[in-house]
C-alpha positions in Angstrom: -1.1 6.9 21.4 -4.0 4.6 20.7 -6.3 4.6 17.6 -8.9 1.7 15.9 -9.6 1.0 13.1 -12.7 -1.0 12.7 -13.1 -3.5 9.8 -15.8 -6.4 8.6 -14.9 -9.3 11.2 -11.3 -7.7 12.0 -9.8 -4.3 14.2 -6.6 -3.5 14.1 -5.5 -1.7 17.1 -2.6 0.6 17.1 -1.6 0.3 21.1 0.9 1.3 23.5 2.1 -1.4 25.9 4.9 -2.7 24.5 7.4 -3.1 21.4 6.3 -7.0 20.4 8.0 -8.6 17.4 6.0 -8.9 14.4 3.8 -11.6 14.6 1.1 -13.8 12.3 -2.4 -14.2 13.4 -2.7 -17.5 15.2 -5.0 -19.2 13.0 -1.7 -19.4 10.4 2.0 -21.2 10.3 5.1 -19.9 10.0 7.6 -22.9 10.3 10.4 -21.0 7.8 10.5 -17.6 9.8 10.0 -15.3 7.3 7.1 -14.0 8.8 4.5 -14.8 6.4 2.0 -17.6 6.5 3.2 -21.3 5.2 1.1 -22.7 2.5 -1.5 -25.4 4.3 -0.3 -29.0 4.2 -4.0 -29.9 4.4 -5.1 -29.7 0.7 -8.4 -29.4 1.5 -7.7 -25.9 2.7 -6.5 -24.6 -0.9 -8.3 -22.3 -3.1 -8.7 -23.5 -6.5 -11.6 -21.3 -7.8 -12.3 -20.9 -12.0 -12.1 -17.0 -11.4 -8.9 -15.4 -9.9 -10.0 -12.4 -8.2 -6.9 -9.3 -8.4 -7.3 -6.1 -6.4 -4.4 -2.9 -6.9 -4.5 -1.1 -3.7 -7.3 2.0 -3.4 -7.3 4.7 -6.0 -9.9 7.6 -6.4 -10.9 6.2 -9.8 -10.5 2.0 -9.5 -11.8 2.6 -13.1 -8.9 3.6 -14.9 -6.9 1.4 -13.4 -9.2 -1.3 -14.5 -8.1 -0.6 -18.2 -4.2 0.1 -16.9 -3.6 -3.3 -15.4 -6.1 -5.4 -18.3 -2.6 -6.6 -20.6 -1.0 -7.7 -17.1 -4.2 -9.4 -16.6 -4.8 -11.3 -19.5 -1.2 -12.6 -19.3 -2.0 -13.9 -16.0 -5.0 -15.6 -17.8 -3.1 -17.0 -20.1 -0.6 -18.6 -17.6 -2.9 -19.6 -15.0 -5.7 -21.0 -17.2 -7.9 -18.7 -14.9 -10.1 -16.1 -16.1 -9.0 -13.0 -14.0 -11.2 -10.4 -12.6 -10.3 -6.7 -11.7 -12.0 -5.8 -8.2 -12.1 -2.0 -7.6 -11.7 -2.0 -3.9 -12.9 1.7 -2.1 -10.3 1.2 1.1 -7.4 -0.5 2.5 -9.8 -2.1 5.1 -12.1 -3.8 2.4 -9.0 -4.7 0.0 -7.9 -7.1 3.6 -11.0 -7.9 4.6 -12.3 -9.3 1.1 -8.6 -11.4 1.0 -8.9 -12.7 4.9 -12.5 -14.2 3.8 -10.8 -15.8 0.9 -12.8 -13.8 -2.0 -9.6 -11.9 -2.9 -6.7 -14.1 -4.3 -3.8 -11.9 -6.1 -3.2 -8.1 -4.5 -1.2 -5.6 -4.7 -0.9 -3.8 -0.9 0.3 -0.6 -0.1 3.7 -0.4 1.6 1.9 0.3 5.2 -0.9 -2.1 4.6 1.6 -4.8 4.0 2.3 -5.8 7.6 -1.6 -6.5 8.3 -2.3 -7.9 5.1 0.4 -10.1 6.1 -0.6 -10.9 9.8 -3.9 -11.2 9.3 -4.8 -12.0 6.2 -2.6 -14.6 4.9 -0.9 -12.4 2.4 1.8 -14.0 0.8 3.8 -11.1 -0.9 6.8 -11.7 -3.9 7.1 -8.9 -6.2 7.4 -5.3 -6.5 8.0 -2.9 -9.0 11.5 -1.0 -10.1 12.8 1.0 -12.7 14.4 -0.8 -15.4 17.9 -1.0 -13.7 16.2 -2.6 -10.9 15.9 0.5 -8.4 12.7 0.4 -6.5 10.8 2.3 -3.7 9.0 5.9 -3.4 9.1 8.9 -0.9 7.0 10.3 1.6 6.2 13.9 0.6 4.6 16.6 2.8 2.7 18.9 0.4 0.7 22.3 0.7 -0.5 24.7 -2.5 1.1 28.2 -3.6 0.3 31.0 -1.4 -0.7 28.6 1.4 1.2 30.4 4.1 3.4 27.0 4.2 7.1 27.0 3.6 8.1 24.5 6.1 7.5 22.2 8.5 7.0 24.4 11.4 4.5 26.1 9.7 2.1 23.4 10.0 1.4 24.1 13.2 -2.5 25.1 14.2 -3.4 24.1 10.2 -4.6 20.9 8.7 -3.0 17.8 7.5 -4.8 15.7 5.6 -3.5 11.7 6.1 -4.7 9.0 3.7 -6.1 6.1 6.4 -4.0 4.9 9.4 -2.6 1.8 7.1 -0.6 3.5 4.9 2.9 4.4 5.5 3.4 7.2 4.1 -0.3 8.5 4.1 0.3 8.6 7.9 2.6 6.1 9.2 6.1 8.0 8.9 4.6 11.2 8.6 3.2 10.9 12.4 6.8 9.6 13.2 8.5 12.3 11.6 6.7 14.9 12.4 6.9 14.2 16.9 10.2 13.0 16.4 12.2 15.1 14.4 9.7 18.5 14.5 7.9 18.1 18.0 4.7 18.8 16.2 2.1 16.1 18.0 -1.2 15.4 15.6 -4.6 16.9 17.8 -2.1 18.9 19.4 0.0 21.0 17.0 -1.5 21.0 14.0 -5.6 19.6 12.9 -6.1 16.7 10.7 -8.1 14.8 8.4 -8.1 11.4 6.6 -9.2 11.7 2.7 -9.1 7.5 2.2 -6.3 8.0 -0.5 -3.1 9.1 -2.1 -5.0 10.7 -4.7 -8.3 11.9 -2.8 -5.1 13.5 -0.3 -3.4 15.2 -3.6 -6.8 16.7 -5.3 -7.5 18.1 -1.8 -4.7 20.1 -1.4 -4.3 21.0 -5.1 -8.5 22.3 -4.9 -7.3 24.2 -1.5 -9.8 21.9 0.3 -6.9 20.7 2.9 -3.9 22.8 4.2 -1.6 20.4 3.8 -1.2 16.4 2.9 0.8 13.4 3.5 1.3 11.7 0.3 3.4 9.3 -2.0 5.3 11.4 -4.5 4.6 7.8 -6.9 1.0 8.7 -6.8 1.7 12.1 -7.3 3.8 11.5 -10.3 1.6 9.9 -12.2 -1.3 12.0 -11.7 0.9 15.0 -12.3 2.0 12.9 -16.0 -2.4 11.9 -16.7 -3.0 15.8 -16.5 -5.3 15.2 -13.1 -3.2 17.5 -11.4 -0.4 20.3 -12.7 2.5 20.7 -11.2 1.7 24.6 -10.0 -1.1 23.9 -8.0 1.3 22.0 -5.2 4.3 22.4 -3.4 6.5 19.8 -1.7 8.1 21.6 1.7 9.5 17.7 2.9 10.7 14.3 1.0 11.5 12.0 3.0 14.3 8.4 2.7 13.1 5.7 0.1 10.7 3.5 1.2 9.7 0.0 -0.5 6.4 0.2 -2.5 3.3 -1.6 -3.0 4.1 -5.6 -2.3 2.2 -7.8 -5.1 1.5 -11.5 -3.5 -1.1 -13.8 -3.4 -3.5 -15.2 -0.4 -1.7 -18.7 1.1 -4.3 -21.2 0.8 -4.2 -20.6 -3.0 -3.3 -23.6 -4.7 0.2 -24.0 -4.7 0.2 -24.6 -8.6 -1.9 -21.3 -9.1 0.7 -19.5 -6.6 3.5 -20.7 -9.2 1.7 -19.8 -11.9 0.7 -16.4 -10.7 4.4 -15.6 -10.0 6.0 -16.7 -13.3 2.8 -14.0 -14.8 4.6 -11.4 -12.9 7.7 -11.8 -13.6 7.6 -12.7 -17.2 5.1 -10.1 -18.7 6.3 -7.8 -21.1 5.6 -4.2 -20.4 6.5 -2.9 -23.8 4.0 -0.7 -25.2 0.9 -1.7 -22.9 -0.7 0.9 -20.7 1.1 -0.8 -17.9 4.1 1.0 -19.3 2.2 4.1 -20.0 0.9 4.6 -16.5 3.5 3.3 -14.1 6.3 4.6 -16.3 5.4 8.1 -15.0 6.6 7.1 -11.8 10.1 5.5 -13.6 8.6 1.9 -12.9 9.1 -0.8 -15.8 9.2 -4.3 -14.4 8.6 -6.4 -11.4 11.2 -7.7 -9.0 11.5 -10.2 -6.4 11.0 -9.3 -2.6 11.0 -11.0 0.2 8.5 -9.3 3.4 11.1 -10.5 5.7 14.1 -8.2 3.8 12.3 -5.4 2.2 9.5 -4.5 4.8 11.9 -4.6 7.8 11.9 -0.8 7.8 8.1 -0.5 7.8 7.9 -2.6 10.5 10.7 -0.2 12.6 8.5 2.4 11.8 5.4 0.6 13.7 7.6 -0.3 16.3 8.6 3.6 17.2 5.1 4.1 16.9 4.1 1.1 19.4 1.4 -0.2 16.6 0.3 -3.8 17.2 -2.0 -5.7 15.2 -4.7 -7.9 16.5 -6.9 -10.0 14.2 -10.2 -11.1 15.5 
């Protein structure tokens, strides 16, 4: 298997020749071992700008989400003694690309994008979100619409499967694992597909009959199935996969170390009570953000790019 993706500066290469550990792009340090860049002991390499520049990862409609994450914003303001600036990024790709030039410093990364945010990037993540009793973490679904001619797995051979982009976990990450593994069923081979560029563009395509089928995060689903965008009746789920870890919320690692303090303690001391942060993510039983550690919590994601022999190269 062998695919690239082509970004602004950077490909990633999904290759074949060998299992190699996770690794950091060369130009960064990792003198700890937890896999993510050190902060520069040269303090003329740290970001200091006036505006702190935050990016959730793609959406159909960045717009909405503007509004959503503005209370979690302000508070960051307020803490960092930054103004703080939404930045509706259109793919995974540009969401890296804009943090790896340094014009991106606080993200949120989709649970696939993680590892290659972190390798080549510099993304330092911390935080994730949980459900009030601190359980965390989403699951792969595999959906169709009513009447499809889809009731299981094995159906999906000779249709179409829409994927999200070959970053995301489980917009095409697990699925492709699951589906040779476990079902036999080889993408190109057994079954057509397409790539939609989101969770969201993935779910409206197969609720609007546009795609056969779709990997997607039930998260996404959930809360477009709780703003009306969707109804419940115009999808069925036919596989849910284990728990995985969601998005990872960190910063770049030549911000200044104060900022990166700062931007933590904004995390993990805003109140969610009655904001639209609580209104939207609450759909998907989220209600606070938790420590994380890449090391601990995205070990499973990178087994999953191991079995798929994915390696990243930053150029």
């Amino acid at each position: 298997m062998k695919m690239t993706a082509t970004l602004t500066a950077m490909t990633v290469v999904l290759a074949t020749p060998s299992f190699a550990e996770f690794a950091i792009a060369d130009r960064f340090t990792d003198t700890d071992g937890d896999l993510i860049a050190d902060v520069p002991t040269d303090e003329s390499q740290w970001l200091d700008p006036d505006t702190l520049v935050f990016a959730y990862t793609p959406v159909e409609d960045p717009a909405v989400y503007a509004e959503v994450w503005q209370p979690f914003l302000d508070h960051m303001a307020e803490l960092t003694g930054k103004t703080v600036q939404f930045f509706p990024v259109q793919s995974n790709a540009a969401q890296i690309e804009a943090m790896r030039a340094g014009r991106l410093h606080v993200a949120g990364f989709n649970t696939g994008s993680n590892p290659l945010a972190v390798a080549c990037a510099g993304f330092r993540p911390f935080a994730m979100m949980a459900a009030a009793d601190g359980s965390f973490g989403y699951e792969m679904e595999i959906i169709t619409y009513p009447d499809s001619g889809i009731a299981e797995i094995a159906d999906l051979a000779g249709r179409t499967l829409a994927f999200t982009s070959e970053t995301s976990n489980s917009g095409f990450k697990a699925p492709s694992a699951l589906l040779e593994s476990e079902f036999g069923l080889v993408a190109g081979n057994d079954f057509e597909t397409a790539f939609s560029g989101a969770h969201d563009n993935s779910i409206l395509g197969v609720a609007n009959r546009d795609y056969d089928a779709a990997a997607i995060a039930n998260s996404v689903r959930k809360r477009m199935e709780a703003r009306d965008v969707i109804s419940t009746d115009q999808v069925q789920i036919i596989y849910t996969s284990d728990t995985f870890p969601t998005t990872g919320y960190g910063t770049v690692y030549n911000l200044h170390p104060d900022l990166q303090e700062a931007v933590q303690e904004a995390f993990f001391t805003f109140d969610w009570a009655g904001t639209s942060m609580e209104e939207e993510f609450s759909a998907s039983g989220e209600a606070q953000f938790i420590p994380i550690t890449f090391l601990e919590n995205w070990a499973v994601i990178r087994q999953i790019d191991a079995a798929l022999d994915v390696q990243y190269t930053c150029e």
